[in-house]
Backbone as XML, in Angstrom:
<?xml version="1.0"?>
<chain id="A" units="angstrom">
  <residue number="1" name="UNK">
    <atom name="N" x="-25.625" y="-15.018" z="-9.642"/>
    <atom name="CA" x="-25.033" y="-13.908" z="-8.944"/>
    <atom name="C" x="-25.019" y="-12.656" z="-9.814"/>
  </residue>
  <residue number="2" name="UNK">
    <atom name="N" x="-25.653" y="-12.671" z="-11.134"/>
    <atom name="CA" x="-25.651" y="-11.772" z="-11.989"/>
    <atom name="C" x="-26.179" y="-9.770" z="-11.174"/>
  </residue>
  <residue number="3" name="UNK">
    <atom name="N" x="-25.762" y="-8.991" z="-10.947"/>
    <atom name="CA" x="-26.238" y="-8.193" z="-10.712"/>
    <atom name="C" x="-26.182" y="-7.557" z="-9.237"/>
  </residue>
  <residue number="4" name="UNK">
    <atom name="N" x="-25.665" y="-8.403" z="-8.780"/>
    <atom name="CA" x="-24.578" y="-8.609" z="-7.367"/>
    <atom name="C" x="-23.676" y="-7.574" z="-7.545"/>
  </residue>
  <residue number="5" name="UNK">
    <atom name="N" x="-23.080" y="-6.541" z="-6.941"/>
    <atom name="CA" x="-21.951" y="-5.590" z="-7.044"/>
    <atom name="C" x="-20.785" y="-5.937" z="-5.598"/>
  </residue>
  <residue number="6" name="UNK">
    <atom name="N" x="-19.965" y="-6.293" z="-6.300"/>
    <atom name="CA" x="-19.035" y="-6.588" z="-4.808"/>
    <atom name="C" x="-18.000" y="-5.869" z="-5.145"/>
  </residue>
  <residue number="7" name="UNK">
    <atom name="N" x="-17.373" y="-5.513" z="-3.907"/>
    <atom name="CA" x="-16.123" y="-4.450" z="-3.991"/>
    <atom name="C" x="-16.685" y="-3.163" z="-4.234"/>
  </residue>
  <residue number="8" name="UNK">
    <atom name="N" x="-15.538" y="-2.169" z="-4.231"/>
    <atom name="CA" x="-15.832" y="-0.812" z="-4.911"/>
    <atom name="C" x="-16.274" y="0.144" z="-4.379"/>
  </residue>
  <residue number="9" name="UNK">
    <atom name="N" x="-16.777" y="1.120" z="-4.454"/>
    <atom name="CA" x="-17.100" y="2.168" z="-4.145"/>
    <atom name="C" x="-18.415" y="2.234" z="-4.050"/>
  </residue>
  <residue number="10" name="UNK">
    <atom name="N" x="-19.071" y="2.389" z="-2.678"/>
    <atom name="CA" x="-20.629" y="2.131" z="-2.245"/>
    <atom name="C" x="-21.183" y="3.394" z="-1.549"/>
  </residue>
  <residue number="11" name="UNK">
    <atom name="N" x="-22.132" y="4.761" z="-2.024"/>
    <atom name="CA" x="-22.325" y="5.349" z="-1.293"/>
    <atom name="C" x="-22.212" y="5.182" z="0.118"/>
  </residue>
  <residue number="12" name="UNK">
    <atom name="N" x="-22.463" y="5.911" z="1.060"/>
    <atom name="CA" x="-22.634" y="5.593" z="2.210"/>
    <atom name="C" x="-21.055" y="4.448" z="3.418"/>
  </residue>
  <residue number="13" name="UNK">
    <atom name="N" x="-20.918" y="3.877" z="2.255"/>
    <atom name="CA" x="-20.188" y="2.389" z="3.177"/>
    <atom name="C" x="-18.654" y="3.281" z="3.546"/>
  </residue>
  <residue number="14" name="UNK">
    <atom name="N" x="-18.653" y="2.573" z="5.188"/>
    <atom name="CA" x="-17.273" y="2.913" z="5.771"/>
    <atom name="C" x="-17.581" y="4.143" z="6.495"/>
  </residue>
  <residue number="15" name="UNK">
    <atom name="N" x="-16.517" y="3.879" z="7.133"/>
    <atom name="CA" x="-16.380" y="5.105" z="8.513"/>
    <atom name="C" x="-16.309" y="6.085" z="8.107"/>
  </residue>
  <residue number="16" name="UNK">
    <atom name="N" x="-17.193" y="7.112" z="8.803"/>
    <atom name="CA" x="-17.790" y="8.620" z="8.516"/>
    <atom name="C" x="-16.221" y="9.152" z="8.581"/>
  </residue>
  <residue number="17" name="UNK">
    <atom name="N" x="-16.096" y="10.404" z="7.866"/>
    <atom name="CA" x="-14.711" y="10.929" z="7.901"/>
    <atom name="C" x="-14.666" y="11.851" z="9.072"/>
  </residue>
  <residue number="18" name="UNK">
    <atom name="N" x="-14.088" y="12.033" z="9.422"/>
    <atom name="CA" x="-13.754" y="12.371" z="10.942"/>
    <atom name="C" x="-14.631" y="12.146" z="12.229"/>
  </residue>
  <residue number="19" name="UNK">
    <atom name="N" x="-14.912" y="10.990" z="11.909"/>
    <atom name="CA" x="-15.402" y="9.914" z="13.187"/>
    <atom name="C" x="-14.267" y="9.779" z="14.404"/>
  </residue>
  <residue number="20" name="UNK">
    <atom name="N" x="-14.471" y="9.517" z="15.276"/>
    <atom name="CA" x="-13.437" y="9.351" z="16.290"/>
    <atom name="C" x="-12.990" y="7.876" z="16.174"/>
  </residue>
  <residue number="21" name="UNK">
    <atom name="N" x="-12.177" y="8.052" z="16.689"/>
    <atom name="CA" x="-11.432" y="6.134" z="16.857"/>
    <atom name="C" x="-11.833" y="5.683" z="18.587"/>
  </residue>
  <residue number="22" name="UNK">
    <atom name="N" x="-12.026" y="4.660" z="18.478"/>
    <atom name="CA" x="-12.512" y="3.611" z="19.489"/>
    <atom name="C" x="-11.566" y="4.480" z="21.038"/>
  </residue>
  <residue number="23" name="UNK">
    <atom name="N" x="-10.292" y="4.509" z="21.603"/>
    <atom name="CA" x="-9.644" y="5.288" z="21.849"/>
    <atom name="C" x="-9.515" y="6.693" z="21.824"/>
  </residue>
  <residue number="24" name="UNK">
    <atom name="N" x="-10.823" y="6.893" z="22.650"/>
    <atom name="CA" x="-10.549" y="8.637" z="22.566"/>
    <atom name="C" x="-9.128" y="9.151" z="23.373"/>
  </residue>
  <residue number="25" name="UNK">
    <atom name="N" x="-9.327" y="10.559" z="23.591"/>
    <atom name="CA" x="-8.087" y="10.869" z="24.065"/>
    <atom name="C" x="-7.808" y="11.012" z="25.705"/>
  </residue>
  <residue number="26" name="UNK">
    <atom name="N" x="-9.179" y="10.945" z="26.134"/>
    <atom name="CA" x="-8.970" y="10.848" z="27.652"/>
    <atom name="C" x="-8.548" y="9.456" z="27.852"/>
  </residue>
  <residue number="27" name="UNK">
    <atom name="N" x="-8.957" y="8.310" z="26.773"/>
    <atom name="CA" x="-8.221" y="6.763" z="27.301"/>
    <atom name="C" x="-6.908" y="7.009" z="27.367"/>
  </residue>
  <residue number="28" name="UNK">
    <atom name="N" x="-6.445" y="7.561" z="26.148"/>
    <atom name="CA" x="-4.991" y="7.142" z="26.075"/>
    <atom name="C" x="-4.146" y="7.790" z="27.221"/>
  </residue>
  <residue number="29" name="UNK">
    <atom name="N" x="-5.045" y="9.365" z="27.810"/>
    <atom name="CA" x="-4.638" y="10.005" z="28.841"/>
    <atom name="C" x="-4.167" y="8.762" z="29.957"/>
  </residue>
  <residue number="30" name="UNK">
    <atom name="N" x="-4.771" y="8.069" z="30.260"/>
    <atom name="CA" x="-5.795" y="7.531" z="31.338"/>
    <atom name="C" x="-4.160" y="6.374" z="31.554"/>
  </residue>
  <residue number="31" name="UNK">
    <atom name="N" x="-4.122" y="5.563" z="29.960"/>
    <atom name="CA" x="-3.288" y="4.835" z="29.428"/>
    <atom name="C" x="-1.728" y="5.193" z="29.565"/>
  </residue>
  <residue number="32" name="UNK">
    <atom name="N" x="-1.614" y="6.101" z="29.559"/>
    <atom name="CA" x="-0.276" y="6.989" z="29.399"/>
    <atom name="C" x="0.018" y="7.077" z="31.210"/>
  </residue>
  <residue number="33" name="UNK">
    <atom name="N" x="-0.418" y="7.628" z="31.706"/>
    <atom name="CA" x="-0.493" y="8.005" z="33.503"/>
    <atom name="C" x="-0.589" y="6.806" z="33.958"/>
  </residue>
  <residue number="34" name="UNK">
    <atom name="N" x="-1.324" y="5.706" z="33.675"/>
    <atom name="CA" x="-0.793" y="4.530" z="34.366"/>
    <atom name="C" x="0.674" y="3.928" z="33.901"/>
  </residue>
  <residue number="35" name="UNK">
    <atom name="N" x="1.039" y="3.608" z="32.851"/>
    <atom name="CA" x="2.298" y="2.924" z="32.096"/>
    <atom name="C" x="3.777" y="3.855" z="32.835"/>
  </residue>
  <residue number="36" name="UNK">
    <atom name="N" x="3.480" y="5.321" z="32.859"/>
    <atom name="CA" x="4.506" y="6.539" z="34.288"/>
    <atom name="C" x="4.093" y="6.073" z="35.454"/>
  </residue>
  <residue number="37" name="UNK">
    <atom name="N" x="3.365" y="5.679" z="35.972"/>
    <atom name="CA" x="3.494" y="5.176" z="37.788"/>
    <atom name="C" x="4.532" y="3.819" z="37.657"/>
  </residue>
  <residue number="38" name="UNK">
    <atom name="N" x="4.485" y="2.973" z="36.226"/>
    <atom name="CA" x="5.829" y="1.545" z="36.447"/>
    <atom name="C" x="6.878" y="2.217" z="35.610"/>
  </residue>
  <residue number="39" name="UNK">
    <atom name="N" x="7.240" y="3.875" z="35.776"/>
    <atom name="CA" x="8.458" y="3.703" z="35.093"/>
    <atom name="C" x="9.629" y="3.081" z="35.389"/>
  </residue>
  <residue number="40" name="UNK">
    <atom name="N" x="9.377" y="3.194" z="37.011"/>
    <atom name="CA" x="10.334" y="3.150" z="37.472"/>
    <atom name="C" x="10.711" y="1.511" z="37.444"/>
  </residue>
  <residue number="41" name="UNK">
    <atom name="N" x="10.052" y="0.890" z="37.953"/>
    <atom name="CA" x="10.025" y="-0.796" z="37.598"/>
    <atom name="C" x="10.294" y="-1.410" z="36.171"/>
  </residue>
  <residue number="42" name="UNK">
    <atom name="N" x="9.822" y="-0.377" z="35.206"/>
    <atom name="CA" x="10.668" y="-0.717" z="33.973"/>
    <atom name="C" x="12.004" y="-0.710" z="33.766"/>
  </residue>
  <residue number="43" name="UNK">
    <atom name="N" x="12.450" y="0.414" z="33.920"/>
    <atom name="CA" x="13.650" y="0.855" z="33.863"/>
    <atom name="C" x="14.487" y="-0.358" z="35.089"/>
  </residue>
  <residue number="44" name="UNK">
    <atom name="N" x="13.951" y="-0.702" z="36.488"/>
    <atom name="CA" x="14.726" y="-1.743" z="37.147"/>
    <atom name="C" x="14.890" y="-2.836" z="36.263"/>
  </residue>
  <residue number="45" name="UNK">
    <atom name="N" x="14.017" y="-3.437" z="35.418"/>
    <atom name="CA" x="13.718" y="-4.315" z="34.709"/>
    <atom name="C" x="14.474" y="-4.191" z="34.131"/>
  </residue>
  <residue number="46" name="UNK">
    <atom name="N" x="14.894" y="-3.664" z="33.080"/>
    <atom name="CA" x="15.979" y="-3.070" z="32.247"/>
    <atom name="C" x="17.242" y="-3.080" z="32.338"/>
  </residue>
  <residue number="47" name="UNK">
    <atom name="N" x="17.663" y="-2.948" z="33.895"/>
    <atom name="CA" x="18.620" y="-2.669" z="34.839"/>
    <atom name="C" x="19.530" y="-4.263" z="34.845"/>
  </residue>
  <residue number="48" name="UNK">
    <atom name="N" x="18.447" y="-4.667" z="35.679"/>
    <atom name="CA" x="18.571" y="-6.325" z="36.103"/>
    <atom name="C" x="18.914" y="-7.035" z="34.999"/>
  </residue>
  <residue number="49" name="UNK">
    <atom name="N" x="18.068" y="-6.353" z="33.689"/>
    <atom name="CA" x="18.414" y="-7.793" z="33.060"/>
    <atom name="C" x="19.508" y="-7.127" z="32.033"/>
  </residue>
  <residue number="50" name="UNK">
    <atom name="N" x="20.165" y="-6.507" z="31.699"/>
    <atom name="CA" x="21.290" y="-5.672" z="31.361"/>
    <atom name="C" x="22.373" y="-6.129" z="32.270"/>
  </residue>
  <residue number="51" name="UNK">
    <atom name="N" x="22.432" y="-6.348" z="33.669"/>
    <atom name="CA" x="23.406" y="-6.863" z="34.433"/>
    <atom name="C" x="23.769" y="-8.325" z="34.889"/>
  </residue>
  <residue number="52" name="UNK">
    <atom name="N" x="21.959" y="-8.764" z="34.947"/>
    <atom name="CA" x="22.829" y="-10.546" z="34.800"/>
    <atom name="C" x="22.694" y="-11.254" z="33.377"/>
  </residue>
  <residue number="53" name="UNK">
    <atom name="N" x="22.433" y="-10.547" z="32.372"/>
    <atom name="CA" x="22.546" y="-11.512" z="31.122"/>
    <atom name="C" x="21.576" y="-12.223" z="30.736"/>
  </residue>
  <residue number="54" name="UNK">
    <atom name="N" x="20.825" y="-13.037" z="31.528"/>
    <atom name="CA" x="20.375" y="-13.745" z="31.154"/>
    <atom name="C" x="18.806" y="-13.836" z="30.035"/>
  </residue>
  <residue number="55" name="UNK">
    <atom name="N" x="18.394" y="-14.893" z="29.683"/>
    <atom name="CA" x="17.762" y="-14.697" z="28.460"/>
    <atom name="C" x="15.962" y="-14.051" z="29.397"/>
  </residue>
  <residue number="56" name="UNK">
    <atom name="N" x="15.819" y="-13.234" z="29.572"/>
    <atom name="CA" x="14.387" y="-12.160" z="29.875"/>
    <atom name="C" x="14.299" y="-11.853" z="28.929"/>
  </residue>
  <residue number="57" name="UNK">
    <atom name="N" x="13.967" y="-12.336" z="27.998"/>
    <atom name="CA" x="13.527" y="-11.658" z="26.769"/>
    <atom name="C" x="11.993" y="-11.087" z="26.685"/>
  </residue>
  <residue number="58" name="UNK">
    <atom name="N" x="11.003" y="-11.819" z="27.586"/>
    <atom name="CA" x="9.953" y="-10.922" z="27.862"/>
    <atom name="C" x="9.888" y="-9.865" z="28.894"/>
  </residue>
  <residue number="59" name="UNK">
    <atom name="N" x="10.728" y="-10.197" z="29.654"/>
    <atom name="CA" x="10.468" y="-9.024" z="30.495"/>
    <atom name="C" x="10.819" y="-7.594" z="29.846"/>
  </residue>
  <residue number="60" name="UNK">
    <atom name="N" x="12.220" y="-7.825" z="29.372"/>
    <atom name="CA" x="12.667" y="-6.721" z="28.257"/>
    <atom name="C" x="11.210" y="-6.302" z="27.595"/>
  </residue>
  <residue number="61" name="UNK">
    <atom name="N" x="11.032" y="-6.999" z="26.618"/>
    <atom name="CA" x="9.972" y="-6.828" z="25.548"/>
    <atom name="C" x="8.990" y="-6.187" z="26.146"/>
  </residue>
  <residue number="62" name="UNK">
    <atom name="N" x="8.357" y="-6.506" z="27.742"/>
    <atom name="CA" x="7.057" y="-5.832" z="28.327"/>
    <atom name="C" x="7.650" y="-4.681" z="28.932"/>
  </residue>
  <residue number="63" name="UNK">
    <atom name="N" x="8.895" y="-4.252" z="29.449"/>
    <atom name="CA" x="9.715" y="-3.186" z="29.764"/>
    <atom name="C" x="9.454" y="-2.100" z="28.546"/>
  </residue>
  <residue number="64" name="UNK">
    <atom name="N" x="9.877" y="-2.147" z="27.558"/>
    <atom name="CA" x="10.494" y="-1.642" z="26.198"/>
    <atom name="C" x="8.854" y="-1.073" z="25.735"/>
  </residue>
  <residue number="65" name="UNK">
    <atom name="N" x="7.940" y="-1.927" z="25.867"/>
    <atom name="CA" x="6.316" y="-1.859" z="25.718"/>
    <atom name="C" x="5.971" y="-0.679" z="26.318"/>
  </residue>
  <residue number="66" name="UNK">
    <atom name="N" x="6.236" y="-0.741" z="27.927"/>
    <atom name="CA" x="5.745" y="0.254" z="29.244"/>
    <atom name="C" x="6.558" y="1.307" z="28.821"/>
  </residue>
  <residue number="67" name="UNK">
    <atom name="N" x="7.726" y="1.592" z="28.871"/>
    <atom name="CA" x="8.323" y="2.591" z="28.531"/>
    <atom name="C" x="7.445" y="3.605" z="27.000"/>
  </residue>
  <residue number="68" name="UNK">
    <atom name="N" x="7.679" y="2.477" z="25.829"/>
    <atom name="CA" x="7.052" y="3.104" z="24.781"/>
    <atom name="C" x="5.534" y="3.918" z="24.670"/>
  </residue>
  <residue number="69" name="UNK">
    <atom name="N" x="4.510" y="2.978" z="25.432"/>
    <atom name="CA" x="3.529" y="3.621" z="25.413"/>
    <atom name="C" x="3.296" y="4.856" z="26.708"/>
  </residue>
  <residue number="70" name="UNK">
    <atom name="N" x="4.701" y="4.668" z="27.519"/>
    <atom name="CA" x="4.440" y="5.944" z="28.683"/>
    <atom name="C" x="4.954" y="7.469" z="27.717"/>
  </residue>
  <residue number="71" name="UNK">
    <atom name="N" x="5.858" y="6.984" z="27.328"/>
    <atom name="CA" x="6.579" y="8.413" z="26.321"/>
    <atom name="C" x="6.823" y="8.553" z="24.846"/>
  </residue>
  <residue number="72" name="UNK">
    <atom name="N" x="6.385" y="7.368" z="24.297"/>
    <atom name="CA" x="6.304" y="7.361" z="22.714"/>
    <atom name="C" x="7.785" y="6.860" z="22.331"/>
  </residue>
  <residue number="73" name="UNK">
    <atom name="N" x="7.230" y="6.110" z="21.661"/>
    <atom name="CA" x="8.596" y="5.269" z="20.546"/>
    <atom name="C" x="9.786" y="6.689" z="20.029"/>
  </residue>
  <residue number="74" name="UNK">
    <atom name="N" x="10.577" y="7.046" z="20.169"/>
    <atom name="CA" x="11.501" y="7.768" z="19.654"/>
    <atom name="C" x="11.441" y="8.037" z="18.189"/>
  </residue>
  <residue number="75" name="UNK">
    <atom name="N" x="11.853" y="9.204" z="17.793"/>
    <atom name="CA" x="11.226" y="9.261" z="16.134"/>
    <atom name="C" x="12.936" y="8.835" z="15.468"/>
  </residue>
  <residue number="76" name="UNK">
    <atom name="N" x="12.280" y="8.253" z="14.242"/>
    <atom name="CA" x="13.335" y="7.906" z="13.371"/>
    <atom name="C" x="13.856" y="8.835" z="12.440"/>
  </residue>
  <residue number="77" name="UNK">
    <atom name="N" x="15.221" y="9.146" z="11.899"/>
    <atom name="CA" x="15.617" y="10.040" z="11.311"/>
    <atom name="C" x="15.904" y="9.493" z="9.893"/>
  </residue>
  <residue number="78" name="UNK">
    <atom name="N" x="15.657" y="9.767" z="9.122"/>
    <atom name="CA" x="15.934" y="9.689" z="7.571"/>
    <atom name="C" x="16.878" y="10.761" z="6.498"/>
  </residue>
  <residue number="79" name="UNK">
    <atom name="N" x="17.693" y="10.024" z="6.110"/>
    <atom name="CA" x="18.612" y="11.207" z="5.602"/>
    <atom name="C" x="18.344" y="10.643" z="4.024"/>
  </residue>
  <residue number="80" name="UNK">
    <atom name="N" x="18.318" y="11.706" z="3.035"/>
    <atom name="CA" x="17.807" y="11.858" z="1.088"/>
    <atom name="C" x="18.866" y="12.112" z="1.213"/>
  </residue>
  <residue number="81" name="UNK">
    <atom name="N" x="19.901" y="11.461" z="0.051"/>
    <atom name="CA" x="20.988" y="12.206" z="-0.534"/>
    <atom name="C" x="21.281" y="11.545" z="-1.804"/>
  </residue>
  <residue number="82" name="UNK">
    <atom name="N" x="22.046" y="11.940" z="-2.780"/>
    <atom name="CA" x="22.355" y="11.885" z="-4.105"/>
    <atom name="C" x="23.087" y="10.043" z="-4.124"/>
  </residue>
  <residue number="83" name="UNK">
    <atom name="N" x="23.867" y="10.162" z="-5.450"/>
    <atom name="CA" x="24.714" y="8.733" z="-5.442"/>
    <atom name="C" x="25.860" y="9.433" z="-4.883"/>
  </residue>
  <residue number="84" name="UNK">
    <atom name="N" x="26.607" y="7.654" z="-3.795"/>
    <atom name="CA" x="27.656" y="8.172" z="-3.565"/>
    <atom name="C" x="27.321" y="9.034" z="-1.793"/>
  </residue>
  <residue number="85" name="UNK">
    <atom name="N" x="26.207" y="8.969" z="-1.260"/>
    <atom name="CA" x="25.583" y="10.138" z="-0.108"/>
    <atom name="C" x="25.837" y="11.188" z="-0.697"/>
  </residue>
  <residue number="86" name="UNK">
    <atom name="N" x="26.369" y="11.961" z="-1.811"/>
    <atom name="CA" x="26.360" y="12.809" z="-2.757"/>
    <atom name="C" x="24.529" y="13.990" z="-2.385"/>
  </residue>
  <residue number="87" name="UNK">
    <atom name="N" x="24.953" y="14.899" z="-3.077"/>
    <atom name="CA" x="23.706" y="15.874" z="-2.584"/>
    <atom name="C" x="22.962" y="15.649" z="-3.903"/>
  </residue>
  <residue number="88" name="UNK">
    <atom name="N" x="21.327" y="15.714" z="-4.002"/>
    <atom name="CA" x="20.958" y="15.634" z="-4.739"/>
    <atom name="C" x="20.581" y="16.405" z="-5.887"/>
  </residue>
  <residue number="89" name="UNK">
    <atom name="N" x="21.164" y="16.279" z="-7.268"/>
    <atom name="CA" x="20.759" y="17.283" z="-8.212"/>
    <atom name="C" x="19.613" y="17.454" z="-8.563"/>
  </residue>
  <residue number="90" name="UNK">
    <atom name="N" x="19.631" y="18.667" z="-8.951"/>
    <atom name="CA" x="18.042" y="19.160" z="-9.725"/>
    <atom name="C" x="18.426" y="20.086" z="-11.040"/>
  </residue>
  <residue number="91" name="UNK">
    <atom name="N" x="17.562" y="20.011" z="-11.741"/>
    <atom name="CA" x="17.132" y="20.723" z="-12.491"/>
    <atom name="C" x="16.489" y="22.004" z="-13.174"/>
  </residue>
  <residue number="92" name="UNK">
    <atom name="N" x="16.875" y="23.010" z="-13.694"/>
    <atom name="CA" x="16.061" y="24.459" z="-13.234"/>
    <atom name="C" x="15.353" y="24.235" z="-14.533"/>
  </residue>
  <residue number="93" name="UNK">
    <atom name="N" x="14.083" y="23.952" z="-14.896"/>
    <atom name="CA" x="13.390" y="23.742" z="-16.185"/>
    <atom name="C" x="13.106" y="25.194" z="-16.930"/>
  </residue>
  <residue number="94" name="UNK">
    <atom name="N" x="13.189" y="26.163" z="-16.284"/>
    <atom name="CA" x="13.182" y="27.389" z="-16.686"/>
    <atom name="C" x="13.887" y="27.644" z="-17.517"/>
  </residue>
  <residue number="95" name="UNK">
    <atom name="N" x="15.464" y="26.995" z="-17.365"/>
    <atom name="CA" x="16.397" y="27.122" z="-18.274"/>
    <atom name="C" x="16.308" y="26.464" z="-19.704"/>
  </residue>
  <residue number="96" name="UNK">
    <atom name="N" x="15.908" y="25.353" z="-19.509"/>
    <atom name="CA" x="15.531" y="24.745" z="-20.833"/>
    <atom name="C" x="14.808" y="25.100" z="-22.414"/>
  </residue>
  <residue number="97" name="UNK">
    <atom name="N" x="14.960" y="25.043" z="-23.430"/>
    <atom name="CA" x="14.079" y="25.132" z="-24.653"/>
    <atom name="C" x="13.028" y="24.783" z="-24.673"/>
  </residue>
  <residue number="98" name="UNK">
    <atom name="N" x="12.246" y="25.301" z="-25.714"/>
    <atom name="CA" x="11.503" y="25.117" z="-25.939"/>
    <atom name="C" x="11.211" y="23.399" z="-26.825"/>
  </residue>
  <residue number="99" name="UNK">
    <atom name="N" x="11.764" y="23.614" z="-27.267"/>
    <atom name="CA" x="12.140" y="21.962" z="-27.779"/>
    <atom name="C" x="12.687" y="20.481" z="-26.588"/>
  </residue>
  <residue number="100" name="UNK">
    <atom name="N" x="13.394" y="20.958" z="-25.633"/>
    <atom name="CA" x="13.909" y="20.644" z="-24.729"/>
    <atom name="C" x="12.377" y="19.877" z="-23.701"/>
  </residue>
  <residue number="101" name="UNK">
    <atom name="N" x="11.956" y="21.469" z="-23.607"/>
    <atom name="CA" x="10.258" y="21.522" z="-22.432"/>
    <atom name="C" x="9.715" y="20.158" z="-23.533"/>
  </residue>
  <residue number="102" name="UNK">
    <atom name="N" x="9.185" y="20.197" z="-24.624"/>
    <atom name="CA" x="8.156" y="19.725" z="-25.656"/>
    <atom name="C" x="8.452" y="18.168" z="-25.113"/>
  </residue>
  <residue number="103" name="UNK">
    <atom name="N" x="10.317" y="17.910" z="-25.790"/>
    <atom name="CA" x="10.238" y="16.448" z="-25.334"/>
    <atom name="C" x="10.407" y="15.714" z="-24.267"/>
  </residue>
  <residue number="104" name="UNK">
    <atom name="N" x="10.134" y="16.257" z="-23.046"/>
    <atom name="CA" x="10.134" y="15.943" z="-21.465"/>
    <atom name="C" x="8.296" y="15.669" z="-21.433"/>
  </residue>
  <residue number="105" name="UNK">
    <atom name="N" x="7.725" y="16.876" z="-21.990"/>
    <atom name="CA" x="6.485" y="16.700" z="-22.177"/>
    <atom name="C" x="5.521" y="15.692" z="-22.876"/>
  </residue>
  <residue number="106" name="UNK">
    <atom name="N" x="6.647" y="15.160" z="-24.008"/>
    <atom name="CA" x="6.150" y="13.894" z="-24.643"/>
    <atom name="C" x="6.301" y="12.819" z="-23.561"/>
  </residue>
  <residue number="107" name="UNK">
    <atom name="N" x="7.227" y="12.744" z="-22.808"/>
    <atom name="CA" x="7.640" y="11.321" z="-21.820"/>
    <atom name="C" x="6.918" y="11.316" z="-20.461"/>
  </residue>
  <residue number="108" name="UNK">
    <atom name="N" x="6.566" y="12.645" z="-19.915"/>
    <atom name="CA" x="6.127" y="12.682" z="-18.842"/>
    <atom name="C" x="4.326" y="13.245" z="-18.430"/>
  </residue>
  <residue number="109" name="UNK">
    <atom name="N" x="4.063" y="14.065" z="-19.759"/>
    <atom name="CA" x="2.668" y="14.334" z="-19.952"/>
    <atom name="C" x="1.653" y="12.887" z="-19.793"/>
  </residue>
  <residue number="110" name="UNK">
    <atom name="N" x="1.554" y="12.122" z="-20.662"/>
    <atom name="CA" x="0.701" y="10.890" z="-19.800"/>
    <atom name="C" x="0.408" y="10.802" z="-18.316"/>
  </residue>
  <residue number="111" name="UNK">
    <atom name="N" x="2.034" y="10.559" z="-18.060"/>
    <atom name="CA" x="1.651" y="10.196" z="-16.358"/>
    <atom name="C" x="1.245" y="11.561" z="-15.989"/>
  </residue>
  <residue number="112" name="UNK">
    <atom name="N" x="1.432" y="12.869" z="-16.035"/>
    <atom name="CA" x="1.012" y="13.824" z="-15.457"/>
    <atom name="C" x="-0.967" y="14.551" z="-15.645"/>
  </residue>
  <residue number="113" name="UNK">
    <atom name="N" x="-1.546" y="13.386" z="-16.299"/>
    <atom name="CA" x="-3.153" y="13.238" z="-16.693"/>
    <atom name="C" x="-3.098" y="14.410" z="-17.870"/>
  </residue>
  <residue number="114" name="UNK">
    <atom name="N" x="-4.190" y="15.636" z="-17.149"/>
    <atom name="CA" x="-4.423" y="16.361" z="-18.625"/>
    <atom name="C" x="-3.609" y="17.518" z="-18.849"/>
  </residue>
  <residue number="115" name="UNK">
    <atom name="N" x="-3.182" y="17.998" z="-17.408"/>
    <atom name="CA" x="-2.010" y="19.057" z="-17.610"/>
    <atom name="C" x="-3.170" y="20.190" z="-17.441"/>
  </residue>
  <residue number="116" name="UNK">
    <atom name="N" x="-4.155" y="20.276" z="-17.438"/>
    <atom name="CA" x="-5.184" y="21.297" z="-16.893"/>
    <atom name="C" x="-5.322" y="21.118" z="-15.639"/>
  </residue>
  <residue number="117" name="UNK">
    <atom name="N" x="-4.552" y="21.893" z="-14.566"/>
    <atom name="CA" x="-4.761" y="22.573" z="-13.129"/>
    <atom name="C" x="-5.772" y="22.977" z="-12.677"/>
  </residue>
  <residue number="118" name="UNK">
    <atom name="N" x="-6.913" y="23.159" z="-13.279"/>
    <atom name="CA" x="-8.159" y="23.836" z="-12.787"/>
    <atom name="C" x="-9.152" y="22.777" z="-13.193"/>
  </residue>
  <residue number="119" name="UNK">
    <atom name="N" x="-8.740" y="21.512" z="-14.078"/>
    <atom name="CA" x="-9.674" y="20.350" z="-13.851"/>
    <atom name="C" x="-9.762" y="19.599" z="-12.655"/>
  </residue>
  <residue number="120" name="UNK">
    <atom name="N" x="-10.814" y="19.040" z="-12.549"/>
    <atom name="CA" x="-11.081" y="17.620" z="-11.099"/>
    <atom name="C" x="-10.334" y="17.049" z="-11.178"/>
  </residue>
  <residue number="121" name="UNK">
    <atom name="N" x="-9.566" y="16.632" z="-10.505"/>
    <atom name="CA" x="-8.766" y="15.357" z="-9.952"/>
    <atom name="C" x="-9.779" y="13.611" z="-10.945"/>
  </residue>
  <residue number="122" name="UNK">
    <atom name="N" x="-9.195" y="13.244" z="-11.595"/>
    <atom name="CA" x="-9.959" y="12.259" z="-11.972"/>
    <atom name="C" x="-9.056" y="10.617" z="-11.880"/>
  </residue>
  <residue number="123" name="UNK">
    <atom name="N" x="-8.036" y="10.967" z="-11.185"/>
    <atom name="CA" x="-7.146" y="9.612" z="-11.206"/>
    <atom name="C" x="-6.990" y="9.202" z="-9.663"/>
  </residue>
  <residue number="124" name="UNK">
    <atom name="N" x="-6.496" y="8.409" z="-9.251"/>
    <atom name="CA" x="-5.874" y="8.178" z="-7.914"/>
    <atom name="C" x="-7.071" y="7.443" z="-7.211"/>
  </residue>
  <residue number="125" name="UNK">
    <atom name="N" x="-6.542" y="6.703" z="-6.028"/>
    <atom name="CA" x="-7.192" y="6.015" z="-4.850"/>
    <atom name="C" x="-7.906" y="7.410" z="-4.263"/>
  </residue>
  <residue number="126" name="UNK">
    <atom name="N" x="-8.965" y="6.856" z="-3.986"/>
    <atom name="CA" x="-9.764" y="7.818" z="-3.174"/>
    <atom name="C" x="-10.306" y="9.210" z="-3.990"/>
  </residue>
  <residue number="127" name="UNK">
    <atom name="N" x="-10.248" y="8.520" z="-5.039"/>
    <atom name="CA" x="-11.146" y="9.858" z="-6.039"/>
    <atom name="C" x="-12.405" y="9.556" z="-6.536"/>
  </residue>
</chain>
């Protein structure tokens, strides 16, 4: 198997970059306008089984489905905050020494590559 190259980075190989996906947008049109003609049967669905209890757990699940792909999954909210939900501090590095800058620069220069802005990108996935 000597001379065999597997894995890696292969001219040419993999989907052209801005290729379309299988799903153009008139499907999903198409997709979307049918899943709104059973809203209403979803939502009964929903109804019914909200009022007698009992275990529909697929019907729910294919309800919850129709609904989602008629109007999109609801977006999720994410809240950043400090310790404590505390606000998060920062730092004004401006303020700092020169001695101060140097040894932040000893700890964090590595991971930050060469520190030349106007060089190529030479690290990371997809470089």
């Amino acid at each position: 198997m000597a001379g065999k190259s597997r894995g890696g980075h292969r001219p040419g190989a993999g989907r052209p970059s801005g290729a379309r996906s299988r799903a153009t947008a008139a499907h999903k049109a198409t997709l979307s306008d049918l899943a709104r003609a059973h809203t209403s049967t979803a939502l009964q669905v929903l109804v019914n089984v909200a009022k007698d209890g009992e275990s529909e757990s697929a019907r729910v699940a294919a309800a919850n489905a129709l609904l989602d792909r008629a109007y999109g999954k609801p977006r999720q909210s994410h809240e950043h905050s400090g310790p404590n939900g505390g606000p998060i501090t920062s730092v004004d590095l401006t303020k700092l020494s020169g001695d101060e800058l140097a040894q932040l620069e000893s700890i964090f220069g590595p991971l930050a590559g060469s520190g030349d802005d106007d060089a190529p990108d030479q690290g990371g996935e997809g470089a």
